[in-house]
N, C-alpha and C positions, 0 to 999 in steps of 0.2 A: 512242583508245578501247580499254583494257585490258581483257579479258573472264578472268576466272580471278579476279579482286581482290573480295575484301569490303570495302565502306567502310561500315560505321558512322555512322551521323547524330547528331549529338552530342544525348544525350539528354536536354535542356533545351532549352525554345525559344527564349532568349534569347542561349545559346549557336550553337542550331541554325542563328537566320536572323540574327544580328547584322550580319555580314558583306556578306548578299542583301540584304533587305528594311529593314536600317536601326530600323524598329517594330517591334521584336519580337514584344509583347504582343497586335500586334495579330493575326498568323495563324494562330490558334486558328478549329477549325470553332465557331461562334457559334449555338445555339437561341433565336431572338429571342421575346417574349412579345408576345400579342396580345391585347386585351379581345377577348372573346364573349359575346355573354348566356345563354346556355345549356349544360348539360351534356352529354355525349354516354355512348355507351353503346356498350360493346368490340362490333367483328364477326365476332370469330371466337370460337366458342364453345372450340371444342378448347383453344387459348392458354389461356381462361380456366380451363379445366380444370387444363389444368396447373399455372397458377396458385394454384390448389386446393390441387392435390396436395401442392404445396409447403408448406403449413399444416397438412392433416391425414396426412402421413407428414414431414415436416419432410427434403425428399427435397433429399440434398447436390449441388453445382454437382460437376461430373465435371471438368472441362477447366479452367475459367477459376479462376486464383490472384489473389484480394484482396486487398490492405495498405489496408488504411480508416487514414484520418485517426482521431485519439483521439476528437477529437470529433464525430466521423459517428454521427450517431441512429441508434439500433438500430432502428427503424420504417423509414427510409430504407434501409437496408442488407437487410431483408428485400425491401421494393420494389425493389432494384437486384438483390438476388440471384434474383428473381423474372423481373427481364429478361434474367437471363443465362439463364436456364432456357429460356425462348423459343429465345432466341440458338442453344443447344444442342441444340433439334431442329430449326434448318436449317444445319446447317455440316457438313462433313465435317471432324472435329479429330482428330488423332491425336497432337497434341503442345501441354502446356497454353500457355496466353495467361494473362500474367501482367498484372495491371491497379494502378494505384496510383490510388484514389480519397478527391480532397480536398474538405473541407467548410468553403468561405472564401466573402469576400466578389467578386464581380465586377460587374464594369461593370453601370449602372444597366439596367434593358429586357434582359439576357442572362440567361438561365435558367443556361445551364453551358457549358465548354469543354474542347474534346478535343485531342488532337495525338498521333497513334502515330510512333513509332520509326520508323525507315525503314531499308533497308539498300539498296544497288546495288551493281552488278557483281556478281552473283550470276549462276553458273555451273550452277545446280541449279534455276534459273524459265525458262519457257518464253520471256521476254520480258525478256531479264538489261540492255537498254539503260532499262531503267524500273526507277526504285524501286518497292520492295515495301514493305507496312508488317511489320515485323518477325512481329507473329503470323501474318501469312501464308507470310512466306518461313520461318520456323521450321518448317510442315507439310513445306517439301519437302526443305528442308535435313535433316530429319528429327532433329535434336536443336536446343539454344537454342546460336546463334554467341558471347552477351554476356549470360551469369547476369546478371550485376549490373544490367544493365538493362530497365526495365518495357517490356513490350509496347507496352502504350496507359496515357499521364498525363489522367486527367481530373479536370476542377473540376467543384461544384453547386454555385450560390447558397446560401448559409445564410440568405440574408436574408427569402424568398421562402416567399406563402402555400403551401406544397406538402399534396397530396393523397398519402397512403401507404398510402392502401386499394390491395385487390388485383383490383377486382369491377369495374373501369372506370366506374362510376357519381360521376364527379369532380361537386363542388358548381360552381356558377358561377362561384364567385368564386376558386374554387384552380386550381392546375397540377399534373395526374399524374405523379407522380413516375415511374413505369413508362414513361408512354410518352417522355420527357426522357432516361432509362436506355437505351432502347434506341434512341433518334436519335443520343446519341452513343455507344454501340456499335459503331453501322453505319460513323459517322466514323471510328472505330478499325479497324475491321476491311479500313479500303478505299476507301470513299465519299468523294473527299475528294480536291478538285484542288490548292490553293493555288498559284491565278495571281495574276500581279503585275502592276504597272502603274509603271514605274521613272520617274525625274525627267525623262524627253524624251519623256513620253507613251507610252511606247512597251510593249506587255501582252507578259506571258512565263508560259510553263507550267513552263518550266523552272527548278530548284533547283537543290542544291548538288551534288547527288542525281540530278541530272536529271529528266525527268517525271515524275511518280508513275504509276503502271499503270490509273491512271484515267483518266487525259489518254489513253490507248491507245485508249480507246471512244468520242470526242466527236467528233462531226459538226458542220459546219457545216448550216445548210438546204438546200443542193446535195449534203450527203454525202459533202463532201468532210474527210480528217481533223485534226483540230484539228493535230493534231503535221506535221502536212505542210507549213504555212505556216512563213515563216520567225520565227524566233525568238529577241529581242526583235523586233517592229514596231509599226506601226501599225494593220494591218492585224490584229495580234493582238487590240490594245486596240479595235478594232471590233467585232471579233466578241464580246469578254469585254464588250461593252454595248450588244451589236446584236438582245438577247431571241431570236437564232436558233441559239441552241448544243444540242444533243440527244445522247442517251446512248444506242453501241448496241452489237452484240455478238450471238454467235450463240444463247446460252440466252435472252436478253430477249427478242431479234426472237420466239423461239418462243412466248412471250404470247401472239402475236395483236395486239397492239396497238400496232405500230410504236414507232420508233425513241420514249425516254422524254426531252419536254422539259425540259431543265434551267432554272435559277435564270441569267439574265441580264440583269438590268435597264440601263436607261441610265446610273442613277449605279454605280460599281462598288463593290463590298464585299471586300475583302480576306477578308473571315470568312466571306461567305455566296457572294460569285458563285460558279456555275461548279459550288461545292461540296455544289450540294440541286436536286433537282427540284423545277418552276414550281410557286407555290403557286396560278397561275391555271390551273394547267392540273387542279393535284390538289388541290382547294379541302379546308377539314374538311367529313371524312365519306367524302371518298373513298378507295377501298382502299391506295389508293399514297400517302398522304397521312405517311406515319411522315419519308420526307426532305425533304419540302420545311422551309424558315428559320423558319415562324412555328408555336409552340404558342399556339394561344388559351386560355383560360381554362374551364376544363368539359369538356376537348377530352380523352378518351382513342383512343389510337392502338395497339393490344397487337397488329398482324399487323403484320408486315417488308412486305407486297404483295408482286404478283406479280414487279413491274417491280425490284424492289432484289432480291428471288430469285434473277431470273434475270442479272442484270448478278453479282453475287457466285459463282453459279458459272462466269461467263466469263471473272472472273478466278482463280479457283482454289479456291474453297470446296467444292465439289461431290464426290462420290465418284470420279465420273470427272477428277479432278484431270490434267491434260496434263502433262508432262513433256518436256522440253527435248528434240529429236532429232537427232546430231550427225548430219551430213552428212558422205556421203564422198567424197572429191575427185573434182570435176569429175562429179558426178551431183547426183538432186535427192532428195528427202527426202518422201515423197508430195504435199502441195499445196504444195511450200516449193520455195523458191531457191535458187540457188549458183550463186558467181562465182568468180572466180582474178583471181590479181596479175598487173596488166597487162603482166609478163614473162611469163607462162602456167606460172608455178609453183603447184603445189601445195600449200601445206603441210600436214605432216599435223597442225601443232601448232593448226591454225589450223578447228575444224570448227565450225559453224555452220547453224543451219535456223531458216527468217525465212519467215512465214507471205506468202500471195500478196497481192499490192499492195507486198511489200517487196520491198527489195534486197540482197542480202548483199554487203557491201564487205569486202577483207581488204587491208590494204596495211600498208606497213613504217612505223616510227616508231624511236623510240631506244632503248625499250624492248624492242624487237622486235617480231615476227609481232603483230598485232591482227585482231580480226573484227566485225564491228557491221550490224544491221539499220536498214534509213534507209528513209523512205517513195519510193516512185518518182515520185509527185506532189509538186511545190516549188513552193509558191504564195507568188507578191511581193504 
């Protein structure tokens, strides 16, 4: 475990998980459709406002760069540029997010699909043994590591009655285009485990990539953390369909409203487990209702909630963005760890701070010096 190395996730998904997951097609975060019979009506007045604003000063996206498909409806692409507006008063962005949005066909019952870029071994995130999704890790890296490649790739159905009004007053029989824009935003921007469940049964959070920075926040119902257990098991593919997986972190806890259930049912979903909060727990209508798997029909969603707020700036969104704090030998790093090579060397090539509950491990390989954060709890 090299720490100083950028690797790149190959920026196709078919390229990205051919290898892992064998189906490529299928690990796309997935917006499922649901009949409802009635329409709903936005809760946040301000969003709507802004969404206004957007119409009568025709006010430009600051941060986020678009490449629309040729044929993406200009109605659609206001509603999309409408969600990034949102998007852009809760994020702390100092470096744009590039987005490739396409207008095709997808699987029957799925609204749209997302998949951001990923990077690891990052040197410059406070947590470089997790993948980052590239618009995140490009705020701290402070310039883009790969021009050529998009931030976040997302699909919309073309096939699908969509609502492209701006005023959340969706008819019953259509799907908000706004609130589908900014569910897979949040997938791009973070929200977004993609575990697996390999041919001997056996569940993994792990990629190519390693965890993604969202698996960092997931509890068991003991509290104990998802990345702690070992990895492929059994014991993994329990919990990714034991309905007791939760999302937590220190800006969310500060809600009020404890750790945020997530999406794990007994059958698993490569698209959805893991990857959206319960929709039993945040039915439509509730404030936290933007990640859960299912848009119903009439259903507008225009606030992020509290709960996807504060989980986003636990991972880095936030003004007070954390930044990596290199330790120095054989001391500690205010709440953080450090260990030495079981000869009781120092190195200085080797500096490292691993928040508490972890371990810092530094030992030799062929490469040389390495450093890596491990959980201190290994659950069989």
């Amino acid at each position: 475990r090299v720490r100083g190395r950028r690797r790149p996730v190959m920026r196709q998904l078919c390229l990205l998980f051919c290898l892992v997951l064998f189906c490529a097609t299928s690990i796309f975060c997935h917006l499922i459709i649901r009949e409802n019979s009635g329409g709903s009506k936005p809760r946040n007045a301000q969003r709507m406002n802004i969404l206004n604003e957007i119409i009568r000063k025709q006010i430009s996206i600051k941060f986020f760069v678009v490449s629309y498909d040729s044929t993406f409806p200009e109605a659609a692409r206001l509603a999309f540029e409408a969600a990034l507006a949102i998007w852009e008063t809760e994020l702390f962005i100092t470096e744009p997010i590039t987005i490739t949005a396409h207008w095709e066909s997808v699987p029957v019952g799925v609204v749209a699909t997302t998949l951001p870029t990923v990077y690891a071994k990052l040197d410059a995130v406070p947590y470089p043994e997790f993948g980052y999704p590239k618009a995140l890790a490009k705020q701290y890296l402070k310039t883009d590591p790969d021009p050529g490649t998009y931030d976040i790739d997302m699909t919309f159905s073309k096939d699908l009655p969509w609502y492209f009004g701006l005023d959340g007053i969706v008819p019953p029989t259509e799907l908000d285009f706004v609130s589908a824009a900014l569910h897979e935003l949040g997938h791009g921007l973070g929200f977004i485990g993609l575990p697996h469940v390999n041919e001997n049964g056996e569940g993994t959070i792990s990629t190519a990539f390693g965890p993604l920075i969202f698996s960092k926040f997931v509890v068991d119902g003991r509290g104990h953390p998802l990345v702690g257990y070992s990895d492929p098991s059994t014991t993994l593919n329990k919990l990714l369909t034991g309905n007791d997986l939760y999302l937590s972190g220190k800006y969310l806890l500060s809600k009020g409203e404890g750790p945020a259930k997530l999406y794990a049912p007994s059958e698993f979903s490569i698209a959805a487990t893991l990857s959206h909060f319960s929709e039993l727990y945040y039915p439509h209508g509730d404030p936290n209702a933007l990640m859960t798997p299912f848009l119903d029909r009439g259903e507008a969603v225009h606030d992020i909630g509290d709960l996807l707020r504060g989980f986003l700036k636990d991972i880095g969104w936030g003004p007070d963005r954390a930044l990596p704090k290199p330790v120095s030998p054989g001391s500690s790093c205010g709440s953080c760890c450090s260990t030495s090579l079981p000869d009781g060397e120092h190195p200085e090539s080797c500096k490292i701070c691993c928040p508490c509950g972890q371990l810092a491990e530094c030992e030799k390989n062929s490469e040389g010096i390495s450093c890596s954060c491990t959980e201190a709890l290994i659950l069989e």
